[in-house]
ZAMARGU-4260 file (C-alpha; in steps of 0.2 Angstrom, whole numbers, plus 5000, padded with zeros to 4 digits):
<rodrens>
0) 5233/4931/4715 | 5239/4913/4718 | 5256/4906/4726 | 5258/4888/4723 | 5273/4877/4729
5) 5272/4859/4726 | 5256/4854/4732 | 5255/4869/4745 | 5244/4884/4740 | 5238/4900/4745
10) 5226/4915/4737 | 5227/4932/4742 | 5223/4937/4760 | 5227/4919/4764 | 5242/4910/4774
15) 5244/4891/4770 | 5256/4878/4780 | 5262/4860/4773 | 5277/4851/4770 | 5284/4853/4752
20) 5289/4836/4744 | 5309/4838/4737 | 5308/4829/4721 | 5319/4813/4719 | 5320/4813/4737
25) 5313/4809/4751 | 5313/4826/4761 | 5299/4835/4764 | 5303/4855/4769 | 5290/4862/4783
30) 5283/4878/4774 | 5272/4892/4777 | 5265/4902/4763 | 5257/4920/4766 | 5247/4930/4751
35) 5244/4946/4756 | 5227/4956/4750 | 5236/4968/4739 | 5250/4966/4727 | 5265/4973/4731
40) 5285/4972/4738 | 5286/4952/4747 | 5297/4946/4761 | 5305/4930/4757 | 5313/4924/4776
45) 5322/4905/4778 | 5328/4898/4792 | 5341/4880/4796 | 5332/4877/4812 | 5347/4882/4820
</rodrens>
């Protein structure tokens, strides 16, 4: 299995960090993609910095 966002990619049993490119913008969002070996139940966690 594959996770891809943007440019940013990971495989199974990998973890992948970059920054995302927001298109139309300028932004760029820090992110941190983790596969894990097996498939299964995923955690999606975000966080404002704050």
């Amino acid at each position: 299995m594959e996770l891809r966002i943007g440019k940013l990619s990971a495989k199974s049993g990998e973890k992948a960090m970059g920054m995302v490119e927001v298109p139309g913008t300028s932004l760029k969002i820090p992110t941190t993609l983790i596969v894990g070996e097996k498939e299964g139940k995923f955690v999606q966690r975000s966080n404002n910095g704050k």
